[in-house]
C-alpha positions in Angstrom: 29.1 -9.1 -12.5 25.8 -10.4 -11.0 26.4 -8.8 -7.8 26.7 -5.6 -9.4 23.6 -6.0 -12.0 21.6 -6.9 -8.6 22.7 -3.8 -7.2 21.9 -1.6 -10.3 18.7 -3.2 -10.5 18.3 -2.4 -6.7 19.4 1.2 -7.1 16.7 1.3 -10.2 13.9 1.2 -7.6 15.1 4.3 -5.8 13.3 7.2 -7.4 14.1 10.7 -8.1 12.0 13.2 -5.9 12.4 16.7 -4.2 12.3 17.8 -1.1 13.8 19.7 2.2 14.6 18.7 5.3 13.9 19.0 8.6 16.1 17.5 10.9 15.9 16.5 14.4 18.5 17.3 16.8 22.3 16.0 16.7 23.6 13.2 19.3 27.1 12.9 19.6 29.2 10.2 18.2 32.8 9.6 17.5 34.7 10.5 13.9 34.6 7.7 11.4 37.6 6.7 10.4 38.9 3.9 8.4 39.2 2.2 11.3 36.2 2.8 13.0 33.5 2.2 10.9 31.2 -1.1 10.2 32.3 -2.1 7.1 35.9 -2.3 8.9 34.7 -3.7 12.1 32.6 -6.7 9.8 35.7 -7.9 8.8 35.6 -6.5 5.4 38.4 -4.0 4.7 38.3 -0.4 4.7 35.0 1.3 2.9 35.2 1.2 -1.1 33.1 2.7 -3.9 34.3 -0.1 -6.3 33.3 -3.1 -4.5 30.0 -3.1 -3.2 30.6 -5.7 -0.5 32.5 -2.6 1.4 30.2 -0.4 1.8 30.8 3.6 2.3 27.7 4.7 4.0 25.3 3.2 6.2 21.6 3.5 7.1 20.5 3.1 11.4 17.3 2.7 12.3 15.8 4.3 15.5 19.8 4.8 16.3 20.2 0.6 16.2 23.2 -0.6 14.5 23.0 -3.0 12.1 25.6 -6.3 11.2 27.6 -7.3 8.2 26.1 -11.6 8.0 27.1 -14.2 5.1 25.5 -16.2 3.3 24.5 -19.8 3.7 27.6 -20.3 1.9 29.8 -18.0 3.4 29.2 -15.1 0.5 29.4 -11.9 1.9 26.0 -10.0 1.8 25.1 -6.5 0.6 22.4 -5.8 3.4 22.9 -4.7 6.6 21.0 -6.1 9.2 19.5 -4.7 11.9 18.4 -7.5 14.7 16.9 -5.8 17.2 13.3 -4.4 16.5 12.8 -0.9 15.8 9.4 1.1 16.5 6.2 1.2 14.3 7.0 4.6 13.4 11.4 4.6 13.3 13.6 7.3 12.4 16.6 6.9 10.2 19.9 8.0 10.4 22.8 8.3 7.7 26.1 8.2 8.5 28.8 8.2 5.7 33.0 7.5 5.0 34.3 11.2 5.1 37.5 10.0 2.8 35.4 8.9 0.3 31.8 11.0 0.1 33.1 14.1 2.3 30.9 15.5 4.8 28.2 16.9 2.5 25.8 14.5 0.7 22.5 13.9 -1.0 19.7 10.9 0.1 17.5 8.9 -1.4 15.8 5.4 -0.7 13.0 3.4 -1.4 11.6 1.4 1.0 9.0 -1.8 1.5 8.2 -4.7 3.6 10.0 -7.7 2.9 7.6 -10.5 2.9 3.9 -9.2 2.9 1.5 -12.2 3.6 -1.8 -10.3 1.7 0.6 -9.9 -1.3 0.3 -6.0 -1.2 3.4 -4.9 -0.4 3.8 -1.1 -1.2 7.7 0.6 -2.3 7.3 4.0 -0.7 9.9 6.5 -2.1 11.9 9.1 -0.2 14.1 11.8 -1.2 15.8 15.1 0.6 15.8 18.4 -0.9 19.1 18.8 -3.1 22.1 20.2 -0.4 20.0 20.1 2.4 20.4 16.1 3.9 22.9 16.0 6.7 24.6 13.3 7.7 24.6 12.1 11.5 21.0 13.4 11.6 17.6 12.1 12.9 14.9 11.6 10.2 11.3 10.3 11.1 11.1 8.0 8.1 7.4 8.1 7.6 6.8 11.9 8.4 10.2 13.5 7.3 8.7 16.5 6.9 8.8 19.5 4.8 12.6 19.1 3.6 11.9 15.2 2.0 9.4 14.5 -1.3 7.5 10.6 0.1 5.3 9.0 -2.8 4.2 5.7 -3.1 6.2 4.2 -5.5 5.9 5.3 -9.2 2.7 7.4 -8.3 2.7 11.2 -9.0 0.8 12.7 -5.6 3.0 13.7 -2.6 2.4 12.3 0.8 3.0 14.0 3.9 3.4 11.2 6.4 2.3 7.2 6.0 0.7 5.0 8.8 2.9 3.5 11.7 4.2 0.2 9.8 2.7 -3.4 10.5 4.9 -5.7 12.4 7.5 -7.8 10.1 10.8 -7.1 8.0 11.6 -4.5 6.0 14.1 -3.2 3.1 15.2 0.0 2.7 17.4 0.6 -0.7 19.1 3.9 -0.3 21.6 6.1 -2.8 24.2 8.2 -0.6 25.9 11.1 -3.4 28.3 13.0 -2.4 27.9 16.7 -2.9 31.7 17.4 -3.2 33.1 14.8 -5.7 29.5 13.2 -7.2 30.9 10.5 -6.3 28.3 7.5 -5.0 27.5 4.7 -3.2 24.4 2.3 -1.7 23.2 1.1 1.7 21.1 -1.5 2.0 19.6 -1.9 5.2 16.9 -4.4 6.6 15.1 -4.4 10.1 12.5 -5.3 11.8 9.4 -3.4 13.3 8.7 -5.0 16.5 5.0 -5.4 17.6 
């Protein structure tokens, strides 16, 4: 019950904006199946909208992977991780469990530095044009473009690209809908901008 009140307070920072997209162009990649997919290949069991340990969708980062880790005391953790570091200005790409979401869905995320030493750590929000977002896709995170609405957190004006990130760790807190059932899930991803 406490995992899932973290995640719903998690999901609470990920605002509702508009947008369209832009995407950049398509790489190839095998199917996901319910065998190949991370949540499987962590050890975890097939991909599950009901248990939030198993997640359905995932969030790369400048096309890096991320891992499945436990806790100190061997808890499974909701965040992906991403270990090796990604540029100042990354893109993003989502990739989802057909079965589950079907092949047509809807993104959002919000998005800040982990540990901030000056204590200013800003939540930038992103969100894609309803119907537009396309999975398997190449997003520049901080200048999406035309298709995505980016705000500073819980500010009105709309920004049209941010500053190449400062060196250090960072969360992103994304919602994945699915266009075809409404169905939903999260993806919690954390990496690393490299110096």
């Amino acid at each position: 019950m406490q995992k899932r009140a973290a995640l719903g307070l998690m999901m609470a920072g990920v605002l509702a904006l508009g947008g369209a997209c832009v995407p950049k162009s398509r790489a190839a990649r095998p199917m996901i199946t319910a065998e190949n997919n991370p949540t499987t290949a962590a050890g975890r069991g097939e991909p599950s909208l009901d248990d939030t340990f198993r997640p359905a969708a995932w969030v790369y980062i400048d096309g890096k992977p991320g891992t499945f880790k436990n806790g100190d005391q061997g808890e499974p953790l909701l965040q992906w991780f991403i270990d090796e570091p990604v540029s100042r200005s990354p893109t993003f790409r989502v990739e989802s469990y057909p079965p589950l979401l079907g092949t047509e869905i809807d993104f959002q995320c919000a998005f800040r530095a982990v540990d901030d030493p000056e204590g200013k750590a800003v939540t930038y929000a992103l969100k894609a044009k309803e119907g537009t977002f396309k999975a398997g896709e190449e997003y520049r995170l901080l200048q999406p473009g035309a298709g995505f609405t980016l705000r500073e957190a819980q500010t009105d004006p709309e920004l049209t690209k941010l500053d190449p990130l400062r060196p250090g760790q960072y969360a992103l807190l994304a919602s994945i809908k699915s266009r075809s059932n409404g169905k939903e899930t999260a993806a919690v991803t954390y990496f690393t901008v490299g110096k």
